[in-house]
N, C-alpha and C positions, 0 to 999 in steps of 0.2 A: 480673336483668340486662336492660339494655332492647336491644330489639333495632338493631342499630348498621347492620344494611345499607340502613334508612332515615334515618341521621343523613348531615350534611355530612361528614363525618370517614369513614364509613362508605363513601360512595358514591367520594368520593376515590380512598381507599388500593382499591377496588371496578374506577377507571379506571385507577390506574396500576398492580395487579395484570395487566388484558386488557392494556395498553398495552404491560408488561414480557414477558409470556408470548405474546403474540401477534404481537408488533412492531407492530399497528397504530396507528394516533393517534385521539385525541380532538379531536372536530370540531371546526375553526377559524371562528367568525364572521368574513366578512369586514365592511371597513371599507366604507361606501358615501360618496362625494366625487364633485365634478363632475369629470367627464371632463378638464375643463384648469383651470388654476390659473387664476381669471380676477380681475380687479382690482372692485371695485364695481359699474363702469358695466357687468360682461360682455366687456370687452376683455381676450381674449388676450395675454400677454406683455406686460403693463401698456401696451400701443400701439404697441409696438417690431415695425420691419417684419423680419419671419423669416427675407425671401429676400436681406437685405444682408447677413445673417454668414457667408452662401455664396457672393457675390457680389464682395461690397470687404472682410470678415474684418475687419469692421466693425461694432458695433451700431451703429441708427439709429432714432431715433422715426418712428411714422409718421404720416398724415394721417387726418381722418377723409373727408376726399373722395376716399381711395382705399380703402376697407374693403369685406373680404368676409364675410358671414357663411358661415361654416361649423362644422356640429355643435354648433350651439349657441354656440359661440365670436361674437364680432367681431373680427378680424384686419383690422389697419391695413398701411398700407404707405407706405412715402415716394412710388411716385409711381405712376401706371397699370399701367405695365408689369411695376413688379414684382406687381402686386396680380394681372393678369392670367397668371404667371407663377406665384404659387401656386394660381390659380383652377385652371391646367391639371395641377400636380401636385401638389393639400395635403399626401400625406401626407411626398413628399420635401421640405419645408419645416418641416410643421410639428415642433417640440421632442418628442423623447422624453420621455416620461413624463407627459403632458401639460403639460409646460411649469412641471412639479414639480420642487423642487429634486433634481438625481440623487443627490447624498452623504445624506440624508435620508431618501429613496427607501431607498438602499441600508441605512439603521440601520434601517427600517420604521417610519419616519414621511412623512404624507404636509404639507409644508414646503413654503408659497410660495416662488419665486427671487426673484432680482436681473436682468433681462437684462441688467445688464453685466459677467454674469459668468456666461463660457458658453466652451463648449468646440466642436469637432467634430472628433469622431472617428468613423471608418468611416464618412461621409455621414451623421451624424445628430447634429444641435444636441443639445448636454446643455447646460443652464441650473443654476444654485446658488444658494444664500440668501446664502454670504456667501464673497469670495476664497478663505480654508479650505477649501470645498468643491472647490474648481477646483484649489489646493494637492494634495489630497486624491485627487482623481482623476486626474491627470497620473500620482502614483506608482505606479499601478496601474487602469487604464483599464478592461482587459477585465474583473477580478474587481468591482471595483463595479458594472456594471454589469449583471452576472448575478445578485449580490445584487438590487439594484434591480430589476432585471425579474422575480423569484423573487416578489419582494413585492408589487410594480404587479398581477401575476396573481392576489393574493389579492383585490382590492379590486372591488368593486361602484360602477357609475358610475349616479349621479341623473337624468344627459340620454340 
C-alpha cells in the first residue's frame, strides 16, 4: 500500500482532520490589486470628481486641470476648490473599498464600478458595477458592508 500522507488526497483529508479537531484554518492567500480601481490612464473613479456626491448628491466628471495625485491615484475634480477640498481631507472623500464595486467586494471579488452608481452611507461613498448593486445595498447597508470589509482585509495592494 503506498503511503498516502504524501499523496494530494492524503495531505487534504491530513488538513481538514487539524482543521476539524483543532478549529484552526488553513492558510488563506490573499488576492494582491491596486489599492483603487483605476481606469487605464491611472484615474481614480474613471475622472469623476468624489467631493460632488457629498457636496450636490450629485456625480460629476471632472477636469484634468483640477487633479490630485494621491496614493498612486489621479483624482480629478470639477473645479479648484473642490480638488483643494480633497487635497485637505482624501480620506473623507475618497470611495470605500477603493473605489471597488461594494456588492462584489461583499461576494469576494474584487469588481470595477460604475460612478454613477453610488451610495452614501454613514459619511462614506460606496460605488457599484451595476444599479443591482446599489438595489442590493440599500436592502441591507450595514451587513454588506461588513462582508465587504471582511474581504478588502484579506487582500494585498501593489502600490
Amino acid at each position: 500500500m503506498p503511503n498516502t500522507l504524501f499523496t494530494r488526497r492524503g495531505f487534504c483529508i491530513a488538513g481538514f482532520s487539524f482543521t476539524a479537531v483543532t478549529g484552526a484554518s488553513l492558510p488563506v492567500f490573499a488576492k494582491t490589486v491596486s489599492r483603487f480601481s483605476l481606469s487605464g490612464s491611472g484615474l481614480a473613479l474613471k475622472g469623476y470628481d468624489t467631493t460632488a456626491y457629498f457636496k450636490t448628491d450629485k456625480s460629476a466628471k471632472g477636469s484634468g486641470a483640477n487633479s490630485v495625485a494621491w496614493k498612486g491615484a489621479t483624482w480629478r475634480f470639477a473645479s479648484k476648490a473642490d480638488a483643494d477640498l480633497f487635497r485637505a481631507d482624501p480620506d473623507a472623500y475618497a470611495p470605500k473599498f477603493g473605489g471597488y464595486c461594494t456588492r462584489a467586494m461583499s461576494l469576494g471579488k474584487v469588481v470595477p464600478s460604475d460612478p454613477e452608481v453610488w451610495r452614501i452611507h454613514k459619511g462614506n461613498l460606496h460605488v457599484f458595477y451595476a444599479a443591482r448593486g446599489g438595489v442590493a445595498f440599500d436592502q441591507e447597508p450595514d451587513a454588506m458592508i461588513k462582508r465587504a470589509q471582511a474581504y478588502w482585509d484579506t487582500l494585498t495592494f501593489d502600490q
